[in-house]
C-alpha positions, 0 to 999 in steps of 0.5 A, spaced: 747 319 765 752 325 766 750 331 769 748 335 764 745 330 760 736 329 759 731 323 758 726 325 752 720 326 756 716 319 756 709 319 753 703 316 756 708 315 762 705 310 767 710 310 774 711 303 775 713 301 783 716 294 786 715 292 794 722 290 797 720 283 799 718 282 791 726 283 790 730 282 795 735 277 792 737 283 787 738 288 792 743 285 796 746 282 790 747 289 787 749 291 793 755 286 794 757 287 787 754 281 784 750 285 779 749 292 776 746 298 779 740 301 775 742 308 777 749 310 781 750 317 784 757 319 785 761 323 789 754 326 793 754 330 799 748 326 803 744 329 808 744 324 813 737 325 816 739 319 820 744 322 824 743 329 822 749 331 818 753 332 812 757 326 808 762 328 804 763 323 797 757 319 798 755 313 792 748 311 792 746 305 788 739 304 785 735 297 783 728 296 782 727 304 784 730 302 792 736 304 795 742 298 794 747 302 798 749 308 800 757 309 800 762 306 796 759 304 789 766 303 786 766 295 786 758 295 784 759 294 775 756 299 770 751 295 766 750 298 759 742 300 761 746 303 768 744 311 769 751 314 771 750 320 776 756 325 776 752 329 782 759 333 782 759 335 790 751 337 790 747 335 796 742 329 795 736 329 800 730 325 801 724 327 797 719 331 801 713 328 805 707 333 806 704 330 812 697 334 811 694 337 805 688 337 802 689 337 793 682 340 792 685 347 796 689 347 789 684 347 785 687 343 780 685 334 780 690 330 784 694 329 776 695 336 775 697 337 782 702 331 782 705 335 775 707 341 779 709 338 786 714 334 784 717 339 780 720 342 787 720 336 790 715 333 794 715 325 792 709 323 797 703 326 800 698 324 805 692 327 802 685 329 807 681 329 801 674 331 806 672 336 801 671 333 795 668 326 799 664 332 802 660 333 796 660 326 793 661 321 799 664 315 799 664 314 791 669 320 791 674 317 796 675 312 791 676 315 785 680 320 787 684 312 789 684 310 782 686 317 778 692 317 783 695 310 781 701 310 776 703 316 778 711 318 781 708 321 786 707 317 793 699 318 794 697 316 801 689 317 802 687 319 809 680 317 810 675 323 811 671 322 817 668 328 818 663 329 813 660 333 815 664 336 821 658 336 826 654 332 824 646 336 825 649 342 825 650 342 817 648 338 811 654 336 806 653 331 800 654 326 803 655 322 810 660 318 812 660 314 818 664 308 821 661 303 816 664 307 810 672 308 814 671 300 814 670 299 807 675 305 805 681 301 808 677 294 807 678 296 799 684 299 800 682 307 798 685 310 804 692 309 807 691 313 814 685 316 817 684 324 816 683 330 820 679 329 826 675 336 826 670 334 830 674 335 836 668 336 840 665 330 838 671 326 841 672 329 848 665 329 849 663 323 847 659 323 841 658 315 840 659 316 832 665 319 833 668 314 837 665 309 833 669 312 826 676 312 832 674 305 833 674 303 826 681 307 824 684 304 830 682 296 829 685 296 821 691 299 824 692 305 820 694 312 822 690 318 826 690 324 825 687 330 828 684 338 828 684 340 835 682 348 834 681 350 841 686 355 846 684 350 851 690 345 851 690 343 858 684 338 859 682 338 852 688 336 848 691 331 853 684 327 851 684 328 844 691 324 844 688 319 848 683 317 843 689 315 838 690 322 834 698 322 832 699 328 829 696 335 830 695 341 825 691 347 829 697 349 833 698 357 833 703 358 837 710 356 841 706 353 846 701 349 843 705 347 838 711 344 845 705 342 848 702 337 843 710 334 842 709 333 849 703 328 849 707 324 844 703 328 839 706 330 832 706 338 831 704 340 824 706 346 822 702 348 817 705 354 813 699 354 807 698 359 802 694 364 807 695 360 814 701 361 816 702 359 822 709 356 822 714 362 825 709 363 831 709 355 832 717 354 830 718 358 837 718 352 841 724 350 836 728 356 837 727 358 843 729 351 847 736 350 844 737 343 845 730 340 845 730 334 841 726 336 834 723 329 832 716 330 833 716 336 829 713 336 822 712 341 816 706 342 812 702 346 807 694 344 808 692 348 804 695 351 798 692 355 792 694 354 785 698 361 784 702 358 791 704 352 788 706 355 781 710 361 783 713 360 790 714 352 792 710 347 795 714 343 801 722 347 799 717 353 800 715 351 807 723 349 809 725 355 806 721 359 811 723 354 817 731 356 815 729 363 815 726 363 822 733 361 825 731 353 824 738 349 822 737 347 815 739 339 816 732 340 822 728 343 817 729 338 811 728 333 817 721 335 819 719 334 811 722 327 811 724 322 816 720 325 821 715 326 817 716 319 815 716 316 822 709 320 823 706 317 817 709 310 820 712 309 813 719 310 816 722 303 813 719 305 806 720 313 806 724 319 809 731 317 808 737 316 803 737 310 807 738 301 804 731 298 802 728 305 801 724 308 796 729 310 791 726 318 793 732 323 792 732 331 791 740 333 788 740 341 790 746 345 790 745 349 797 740 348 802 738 354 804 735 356 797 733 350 796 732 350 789 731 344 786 736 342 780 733 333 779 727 330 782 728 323 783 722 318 784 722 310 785 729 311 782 726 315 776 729 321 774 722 325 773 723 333 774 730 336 772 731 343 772 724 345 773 721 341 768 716 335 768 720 329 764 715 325 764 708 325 761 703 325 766 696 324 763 689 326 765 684 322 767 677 321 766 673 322 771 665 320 771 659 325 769 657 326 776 663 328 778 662 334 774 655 336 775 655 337 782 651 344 783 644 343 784 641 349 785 636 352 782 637 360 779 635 364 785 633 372 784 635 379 789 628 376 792 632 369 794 636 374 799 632 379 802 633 378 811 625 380 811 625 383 819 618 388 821 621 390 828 625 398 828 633 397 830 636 390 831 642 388 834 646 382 829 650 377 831 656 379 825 662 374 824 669 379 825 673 376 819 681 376 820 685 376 813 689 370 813 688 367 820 681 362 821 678 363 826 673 369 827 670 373 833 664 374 834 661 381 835 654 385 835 652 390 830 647 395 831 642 396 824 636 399 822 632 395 817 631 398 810 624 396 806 623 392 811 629 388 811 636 387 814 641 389 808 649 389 808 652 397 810 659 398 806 659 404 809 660 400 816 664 394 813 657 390 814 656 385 808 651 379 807 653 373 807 648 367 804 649 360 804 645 355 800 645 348 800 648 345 793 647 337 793 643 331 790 636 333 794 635 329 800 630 328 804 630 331 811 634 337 809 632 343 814 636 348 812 636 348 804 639 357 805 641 361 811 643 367 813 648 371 817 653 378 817 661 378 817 665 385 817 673 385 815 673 386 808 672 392 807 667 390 801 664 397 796 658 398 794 654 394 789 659 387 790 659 380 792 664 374 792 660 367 791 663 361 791 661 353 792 668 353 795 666 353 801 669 349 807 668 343 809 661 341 806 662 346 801 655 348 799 654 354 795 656 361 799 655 368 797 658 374 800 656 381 799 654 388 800 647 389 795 642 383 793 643 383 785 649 383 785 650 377 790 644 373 785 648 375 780 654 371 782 650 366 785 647 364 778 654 365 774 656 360 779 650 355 778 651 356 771 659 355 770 658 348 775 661 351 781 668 355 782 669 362 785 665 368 782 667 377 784 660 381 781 660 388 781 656 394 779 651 389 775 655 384 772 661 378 773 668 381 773 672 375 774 670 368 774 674 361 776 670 354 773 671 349 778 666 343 775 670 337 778 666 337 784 666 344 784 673 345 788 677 343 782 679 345 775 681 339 769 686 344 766 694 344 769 696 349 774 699 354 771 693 355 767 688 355 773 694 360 778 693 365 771 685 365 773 686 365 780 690 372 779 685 375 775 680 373 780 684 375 787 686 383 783 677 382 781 676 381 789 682 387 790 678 392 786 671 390 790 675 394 796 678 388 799 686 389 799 688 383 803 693 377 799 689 371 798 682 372 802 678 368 797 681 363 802 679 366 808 672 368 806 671 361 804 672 358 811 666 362 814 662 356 813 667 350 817 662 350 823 669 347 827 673 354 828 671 358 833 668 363 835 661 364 830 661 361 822 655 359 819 652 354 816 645 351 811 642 351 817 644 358 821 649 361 825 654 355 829 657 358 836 664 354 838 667 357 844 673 354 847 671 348 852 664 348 850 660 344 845 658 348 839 650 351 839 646 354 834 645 362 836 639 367 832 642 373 828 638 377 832 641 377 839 635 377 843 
């Protein structure tokens, strides 16, 4: 196949995949000459990630979607069903590996997802899906498993273990403990373990938390951990000492090193509003010399209008260059790095004999724009273009209808308080950071009530449980109060977005509007709502789970867009903050969130407490 030329794109493409012990007897038969490759490359420029350099006038061969050699292909024969690639002096990578992500943060279902991240060459992912099992339970874990299979893109599973977060705090739709994770890995679900949020339930010794460690370290996968707090000298190291591998909370140069350090990979994540890489990087840059190896890149969390329009993984290595990373360093931290941390490093992460058969062709590497994308061998993305079908999956009814909550009225919202003035307990928001501060705000009620005050950036936020009713629910709706949005009069955002448990989340500056974006939501089956002055200015359907569209990403980024400029117009100016906004539930950042059952205080080295609204 020359350079120019395309395959018609395939129809109800299934990605077939074969393990190298199955085909052992070819590759090195291929490799010695004695067959035919199924694909050469020749005349490459290899990015060795291996030795960290550039070599010239590389041939790579291909048999059964697995590197047979990298070198000179002259002696291997050209069959008449070899694909001949003249890379004619282009550079050829590995594929990209995001060791951290979360698909439901895109909005769009792991096909979709897959559709579009392959396109800038993202060829495995090790996807946390904590957000959809959050609201389905083990069920969703596999589902999500089985909508991944026959996919090009190398879909690696971490188990959710915190669902929900902290336990006791906060109701989700489900709980998952050690005997779930054990099952997960037993059916072959999950590949690793997810994110361990709860931190303080690790370094303080909760019996369930140790209980889910000891199940991920005996089936011998992966552990991969949210350590949230500035405290780094005594906590952190024995939040490594449970097994965590690897790292994504860092936020500064010193946090990041100190990770590396302990033999912990930093993550640095370079999301779509979390962007914390140019301040993590310093511990790259500022420390000529340091051996790099334990340093990954990662998106986590990326909206839809991200993915569409500015990149996935070549995003973040782009940014990495630009904040004085050696181009080769950046590429490493996104395949054998990553790779090694994944413990897949004979599998992936390299143009390397008896890998997959993951290779990007690009023409520079500081632009990074992606000219072929190549999966097991298969050319599946050429010029920004999907050359295979990837086809939908169908995915059951109660996977669709998960917002059970009855339509609420202005009444639903009242703060009903009989004294004079009151001091609040407010959540000081930070557009595009995660943490908040928590200040004390001093109101006089209206009507008998506390009420939002624009006039002083004070809204309302209320948050209902949403799930199949359970018994034992105490907090079936809660209150609190965040200032930073600067929201207008008579507006609200509602979401069923709302991290992790994600349960239904309103936030706004009158009680009518704060209904009527609750009902749209309840109505449409989840998403993102922006009411103002009495009706709905923009809406997100999200029904699968009520975090995800069916429809490609390119349709749901145009949504996204429509909604952000809606929550622009309600006074807010900040780029993506519906992101922002919808972490005030996750109980697991510092310093106050708010949870179904109340405000949660976590304050560095000390375990979370619930505290009133009202300061005593």
């Amino acid at each position: 196949m020359s350079k120019s030329s395309r395959p018609n794109k395939s129809v109800g493409y299934s990605h077939q995949r074969r393990a190298l012990h199955e085909v052992t007897l070819d590759m090195v038969a291929t490799a010695m000459g004695r067959q035919p490759a199924d694909v050469v490359i020749r005349n490459a420029r290899l990015v060795n990630v291996n030795v960290g350099r550039i070599q010239e006038g590389v041939d790579i061969a291909v048999r059964h979607g697995l590197i047979a050699l990298v070198g000179d292909a002259s002696h291997i024969p050209v069959g008449e069903r070899t694909q001949v690639v003249e890379a004619e002096g282009r550079f050829v990578l590995p594929g990209f590996v995001d060791t951290h992500m979360h698909v439901e943060s895109s909005m769009v279902d792991i096909r979709s997802f897959a559709a579009s991240v392959l396109l800038h060459g993202t060829t495995t992912i090790a996807c946390d899906n904590h957000e959809i099992t959050n609201v389905l339970g083990l069920r969703a874990v596999e589902a999500f498993s089985k909508a991944s299979q026959g996919l090009p893109l190398k879909v690696l599973v971490a188990m959710p273990v915190c669902v929900p977060s902290i336990p006791t705090f906060e109701d989700a739709g489900a709980v998952i403990t050690d005997a779930e994770v054990s099952e997960a890995y037993r059916q072959g679900w999950a590949q690793l373990q997810g994110e361990q949020m709860n931190f303080p339930g690790l370094i303080y010794g909760d019996p369930g938390v140790h209980a889910i460690t000891a199940a991920s370290l005996r089936a011998g996968v992966v552990l991969t951990g949210h350590y949230s707090s500035p405290e780094i000298e005594k906590g952190l190291p024995a939040f490594v000492a449970a097994g965590i591998s690897g790292c994504h909370e860092a936020t500064s140069g010193r946090e990041a090193l100190r990770r590396v350090e302990l033999g912990c990979y930093a993550q640095q994540r370079y999301g779509t509003a979390w962007l914390d890489m140019p301040n993590t990087v310093k511990a790259v840059t500022e420390n000529p010399g340091i051996d790099t190896r334990y340093f990954t890149l990662i998106t986590d969390d990326i909206t839809p209008a991200t993915l569409v329009y500015d990149g996935h993984l070549n995003r973040v290595v782009r940014a990495a260059i630009a904040q004085g990373v050696p181009p080769i360093t950046a590429i490493q931290m996104v395949t054998i790095n990553a790779a090694q941390m994944l413990e897949k490093s004979r599998w992936i992460g390299t143009v390397s004999p008896g890998r997959a058969a993951d290779m990007l062709l690009v023409n520079d590497l500081v632009n990074l724009e992606i000219d072929q994308v190549y999966s097991d061998g298969v050319l599946v993305a050429d010029k920004g273009e999907l050359v295979v079908d990837i086809q939908p999956y169908d995915y059951p009814v109660w996977a669709l209808k998960s917002v059970h909550v009855d339509p609420v009225s202005p009444a639903d919202f009242r703060v009903a308080h009989a004294g004079g003035s009151a001091k609040l307990r407010v959540m000081r928001v930070f557009p595009g950071y995660v943490h908040t501060q928590e200040e004390q705000v001093e109101v006089k009620p209206v009507g008998g009530a506390l009420q939002a005050d624009p006039g002083r950036d004070l809204a309302k936020v209320a948050v209902f449980y949403r799930h199949e009713p359970k018994e034992g629910l105490t907090g079936s709706k809660s209150f609190g109060f965040a200032t930073g949005l600067t929201f207008k009069p008579r507006v609200a955002f509602g979401s069923t977005v709302a991290h992790d448990c994600h349960n239904l989340m309103v936030i706004g500056t009158a009680d009518e509007e704060m209904a009527i974006a609750a009902n749209e939501l309840i109505r449409i089956g989840g998403g993102m709502v922006v009411a103002m002055e009495g009706e709905v200015r923009a809406a997100l359907p999200l029904p699968l789970a009520g975090l995800m569209s069916l429809d490609p990403a390119p349709v749901v980024a145009d949504q996204l867009r429509r909604l952000e400029e809606a929550i622009r117009q309600a006074g807010c100016p900040a780029d993506s903050v519906e992101m922002t906004i919808t972490l005030l539930p996750l109980i697991v950042l510092p310093e106050l969130h708010l949870s179904n059952r109340g405000y949660v205080q976590l304050l560095p080295g000390q375990p979370p407490k619930f505290v009133d609204v009202l300061v005593s």
